[in-house]
N, C-alpha and C positions, 0 to 999 in steps of 0.2 A: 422655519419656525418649528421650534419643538412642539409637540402638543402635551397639552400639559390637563392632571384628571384632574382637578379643579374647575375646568373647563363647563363640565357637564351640569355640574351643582350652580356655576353661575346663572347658568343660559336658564335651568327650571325655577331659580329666585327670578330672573325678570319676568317670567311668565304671570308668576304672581303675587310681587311684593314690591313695594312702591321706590324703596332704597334699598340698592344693593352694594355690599362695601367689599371691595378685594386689597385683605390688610393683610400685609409680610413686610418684612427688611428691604428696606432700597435695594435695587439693582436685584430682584427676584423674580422679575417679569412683569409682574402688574401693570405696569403701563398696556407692554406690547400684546397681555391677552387680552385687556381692558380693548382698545384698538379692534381687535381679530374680533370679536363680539359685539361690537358699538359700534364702529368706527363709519357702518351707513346710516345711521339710523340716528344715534348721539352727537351732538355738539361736541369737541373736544377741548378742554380748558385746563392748562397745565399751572398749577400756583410756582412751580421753579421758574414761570415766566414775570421777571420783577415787573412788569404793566399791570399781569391780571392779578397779582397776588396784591398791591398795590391798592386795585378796583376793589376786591374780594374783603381789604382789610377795612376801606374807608365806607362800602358801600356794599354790603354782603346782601343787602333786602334787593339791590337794585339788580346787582347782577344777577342773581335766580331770578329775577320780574321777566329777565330777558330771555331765560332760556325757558325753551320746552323741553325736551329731553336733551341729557347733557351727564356726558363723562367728565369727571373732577376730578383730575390726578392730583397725588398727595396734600388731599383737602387737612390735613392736622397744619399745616399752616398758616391756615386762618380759620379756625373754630368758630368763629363766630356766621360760618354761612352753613352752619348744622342748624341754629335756629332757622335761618330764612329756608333752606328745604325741606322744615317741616310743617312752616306754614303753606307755602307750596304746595308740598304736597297731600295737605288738609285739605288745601280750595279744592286740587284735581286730584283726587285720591285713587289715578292710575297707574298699574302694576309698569314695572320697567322706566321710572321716569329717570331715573340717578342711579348709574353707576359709579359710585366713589371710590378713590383707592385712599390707602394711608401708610406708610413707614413707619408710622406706631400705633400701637395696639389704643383702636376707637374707644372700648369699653373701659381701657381706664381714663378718658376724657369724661367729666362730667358730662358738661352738656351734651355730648354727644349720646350718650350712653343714658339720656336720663329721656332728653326730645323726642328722639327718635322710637324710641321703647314701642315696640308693635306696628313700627315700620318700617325698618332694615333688618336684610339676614347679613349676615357677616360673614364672608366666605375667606378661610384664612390661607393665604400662596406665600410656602417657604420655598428657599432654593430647590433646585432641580432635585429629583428623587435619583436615583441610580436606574428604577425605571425608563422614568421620562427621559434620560440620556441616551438609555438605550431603543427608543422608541418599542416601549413592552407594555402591554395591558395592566390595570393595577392588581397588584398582588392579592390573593388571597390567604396570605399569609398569616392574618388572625382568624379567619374562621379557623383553618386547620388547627389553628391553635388552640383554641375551646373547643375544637373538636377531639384534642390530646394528641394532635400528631403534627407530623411535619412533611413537607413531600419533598424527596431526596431530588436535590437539584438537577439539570442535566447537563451543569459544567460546574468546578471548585471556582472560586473566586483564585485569578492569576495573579494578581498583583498586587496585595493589598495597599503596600505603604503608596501606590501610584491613585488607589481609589479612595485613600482616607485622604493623600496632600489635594487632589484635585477641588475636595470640594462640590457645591451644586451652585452658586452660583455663576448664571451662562457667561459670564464675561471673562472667567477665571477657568473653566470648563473648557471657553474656546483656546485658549493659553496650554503647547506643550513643553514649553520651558519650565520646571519646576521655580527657576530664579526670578522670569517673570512672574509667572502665578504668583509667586510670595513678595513680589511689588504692589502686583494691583493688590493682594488681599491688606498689605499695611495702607495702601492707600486709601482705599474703601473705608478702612476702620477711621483713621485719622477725618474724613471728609463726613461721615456720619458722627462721629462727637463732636469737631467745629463746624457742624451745620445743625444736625436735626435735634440735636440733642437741646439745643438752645428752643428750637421751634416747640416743646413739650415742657419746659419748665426752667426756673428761674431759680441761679444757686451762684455763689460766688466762690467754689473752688472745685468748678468745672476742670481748674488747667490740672488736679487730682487723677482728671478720671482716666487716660493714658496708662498710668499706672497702677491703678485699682482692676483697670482688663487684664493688665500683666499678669497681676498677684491670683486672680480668677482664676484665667489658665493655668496658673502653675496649682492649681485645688480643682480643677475639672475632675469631675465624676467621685469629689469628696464632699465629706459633711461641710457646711458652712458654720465656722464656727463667727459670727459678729466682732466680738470682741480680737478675736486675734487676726482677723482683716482685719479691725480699726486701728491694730497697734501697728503692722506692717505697714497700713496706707499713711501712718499718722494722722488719722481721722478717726473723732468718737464712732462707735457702735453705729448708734440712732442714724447717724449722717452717712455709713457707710449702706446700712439696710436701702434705705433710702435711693442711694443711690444705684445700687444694686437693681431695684425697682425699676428704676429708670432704665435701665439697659435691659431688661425685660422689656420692656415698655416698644423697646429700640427693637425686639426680636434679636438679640445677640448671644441672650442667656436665655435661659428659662429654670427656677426654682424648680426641683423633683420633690415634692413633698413626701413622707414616710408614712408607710402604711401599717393600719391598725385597723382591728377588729371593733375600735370605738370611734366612731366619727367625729368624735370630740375631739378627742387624742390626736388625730392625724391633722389637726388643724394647727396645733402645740407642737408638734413634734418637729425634729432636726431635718431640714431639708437636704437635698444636693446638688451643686449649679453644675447644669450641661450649658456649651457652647451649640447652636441650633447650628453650624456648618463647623465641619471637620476640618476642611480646607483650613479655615482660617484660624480655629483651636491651632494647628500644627504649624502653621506660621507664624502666631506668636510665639511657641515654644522653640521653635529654629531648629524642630528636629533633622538631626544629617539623615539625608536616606544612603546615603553609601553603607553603612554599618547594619544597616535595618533586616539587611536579605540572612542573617544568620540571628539576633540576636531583636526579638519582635515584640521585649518586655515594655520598651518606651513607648511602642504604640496605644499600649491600656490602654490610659485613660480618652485617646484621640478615638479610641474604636470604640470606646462606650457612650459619646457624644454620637457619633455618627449611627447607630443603632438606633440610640433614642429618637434623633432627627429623622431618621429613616420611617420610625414609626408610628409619629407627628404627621407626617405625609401622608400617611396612608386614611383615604377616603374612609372607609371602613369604621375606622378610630372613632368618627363623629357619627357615623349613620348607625353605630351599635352603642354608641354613649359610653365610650370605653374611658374608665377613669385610670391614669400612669403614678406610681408613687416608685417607692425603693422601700426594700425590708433590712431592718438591723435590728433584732433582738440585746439582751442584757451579755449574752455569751460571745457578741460580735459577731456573731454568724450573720451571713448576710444577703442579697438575692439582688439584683441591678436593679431588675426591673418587676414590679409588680402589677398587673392589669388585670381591672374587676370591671366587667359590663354593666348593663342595666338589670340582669334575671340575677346580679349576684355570684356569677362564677367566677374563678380566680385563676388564673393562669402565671408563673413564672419566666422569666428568661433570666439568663447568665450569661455575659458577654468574655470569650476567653481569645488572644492575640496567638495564641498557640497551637499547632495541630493534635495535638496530643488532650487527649480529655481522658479522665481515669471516674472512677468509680465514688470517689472522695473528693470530684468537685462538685458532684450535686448533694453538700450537705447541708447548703443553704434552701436548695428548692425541697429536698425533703423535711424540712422545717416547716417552710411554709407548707408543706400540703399537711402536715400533723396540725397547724394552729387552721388552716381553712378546712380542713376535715372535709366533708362530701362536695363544698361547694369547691375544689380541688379539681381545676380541669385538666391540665399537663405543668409541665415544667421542661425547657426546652435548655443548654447550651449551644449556643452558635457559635463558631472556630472556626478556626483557618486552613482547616483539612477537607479532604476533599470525599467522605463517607460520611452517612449518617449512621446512625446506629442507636439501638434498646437498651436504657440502661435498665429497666424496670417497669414497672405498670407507672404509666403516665408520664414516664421519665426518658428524657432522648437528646440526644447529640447531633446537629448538622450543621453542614457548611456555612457560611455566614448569608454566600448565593440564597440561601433558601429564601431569605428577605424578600426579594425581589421574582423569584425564576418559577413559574408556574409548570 
């Protein structure tokens, strides 16, 4: 078993919080570190078991009567035993009693999100980091970052298009056939829309959503524009946001909201969907990797998902309350990724498939640091080359490794 940094945040919520919930995308581990944590001490009750889920739907008060402590894999399948856990856990209001997992995001469950309020921490497990694959410490790779630097890695990344097709999830990870890899990832997809997708919500042109992922992928790490998904899905706007949501919901996508200096503004403003695993972005796209080792432009948009996902992952992100948007001013200028902590400071990244970085790709981080003025902490490009290097005060270029390699 990999170990995995989520790990550590879970074990210190049982310590002292009554419900602890480990929420990511099917098939990202949650069960089996759910297991490695629980597994002497907790009851274990799987709802993919049709009996208990069954008990759970007809009888959710009973079945909590029964348990003392008790792990509850993929509890979004019967919502209705979020109430009985918290009556539960009002009578015994003891730290560690429910370890839940979920395959979709708790907090957009009402009840869930509304009962529980000041009794579960939500501990969030996406696929494998590039870390965790490689059995490495978590990075420190945002402090450096608000600290305006980067630490020059002590290997280039070898392979790239083999590190964006692989993916993090472990089942697709264990796979070195690229051809399987891009079996299980279509299968995983198809098996989470005709299963979970149904278990979160009620709509009558689900058999849409197949190709609503496609049209997605082919707009990875572009503005979302509603209207013209709706005209491509042949689905109005409202239905297609919607659904969109829902595949949020699913941990498949995630909305990059645009950043502004007014917080108003950045509520309004045009977002842009990333795929949270690279793997499976690149598997719907069908990219050849024969062609890849000289001409590395088709990677973009698959290497700016996996970035973003990479830095989703990182512990850090949640323990410094790091907020993720994207910058695009009126002149098009533009910046991937834009990250502002809790003190206020702002930091850049620019994601480039290329080894070559020139002096005129940072004219989007030099924007943002004119429009965030002092609260301007670095501005980093990450690439495919194997040096880091100065372009400026606060401004720098290195390997992509830097992510991950301390």
């Amino acid at each position: 078993m990999l170990s995995r940094h989520a790990e550590t945040a879970i074990r210190t919520a049982l310590g002292d919080t009554r419900v602890v919930a480990i929420a990511g995308p099917r098939q990202s581990g949650k069960t089996t570190l759910a297991k490695a944590i629980a597994g002497e001490t907790h009851t274990y009750v799987t709802l993919d078991d049709p009996a208990l889920l069954n008990a759970a739907r007809a009888d959710p008060a009973g079945l909590i009567r029964r348990l003392d402590r008790a792990v509850i894999d993929e509890i979004q399948r019967a919502p209705d035993l979020v109430l009985a856990i918290k009556q539960s856990v009002d009578e015994r209001p003891e730290p560690g009693r429910f370890l839940i997992t979920g395959s979709a995001d708790l907090l957009a469950m009402p009840r869930a999100a509304e009962s529980l309020a000041g009794r579960i921490e939500i501990v969030p497990l996406l696929p494998l980091s590039v870390a965790e694959i490689n059995s490495l410490p978590h990075s420190q790779f945002l402090d450096r970052l608000f600290a305006g630097g980067a630490k020059t890695p002590t290997s280039p990344t070898t392979d790239l298009p083999e590190l964006l097709f692989r993916g993090g999830y472990p089942e697709a990870v264990a796979r070195t056939d690229a051809r399987r890899r891009r079996d299980w990832h279509r299968a995983y997809l198809k098996s989470v829309l005709d299963r979970d997708l149904r278990d979160i919500a009620a709509a009558d042109k689900f058999d849409k959503m197949p190709e609503l992922v496609g049209l997605l992928a082919a707009r990875a790490g572009q503005l979302v524009n509603w209207s013209s998904l709706g005209n491509d899905a042949r689905l109005d706007g409202k239905t297609v946001e919607r659904y969109v949501r829902l595949l949020e919901n699913l941990f498949l996508v995630r909305l990059l909201p645009a950043w502004s200096t007014n917080a108003t503004q950045r509520l309004v403003s045009t977002p842009k969907a990333h795929f949270l695993d690279a793997g499976l972005l690149a598997s719907l796209l069908n990219l050849p990797t024969r062609d890849l080792r000289l001409d590395r432009s088709p990677l973009g948009p698959v290497l700016e998902s996996f970035v973003f996902a990479e830095i989703l992952k990182m512990p850090l992100l949640k323990e410094r309350d790091i907020r993720l948007s994207h910058y695009r001013d009126k002149d098009q200028v533009e910046v991937d990724f834009v990250l502002e902590d809790d003190q206020g400071s702002i930091a850049g990244i620019e994601v480039k498939a290329s080894a070559t970085v020139t002096a005129s790709d940072f004219r989007g981080l030099k924007r943002l640091a004119e429009r965030a003025g002092e609260r301007f902490a670095g501005g980093l490009i990450l690439h495919d080359g194997e040096r880091a290097l100065s372009f400026g005060d606060k401004l720098l270029a290195a390997p992509l490794s830097a992510l991950w390699q301390d």
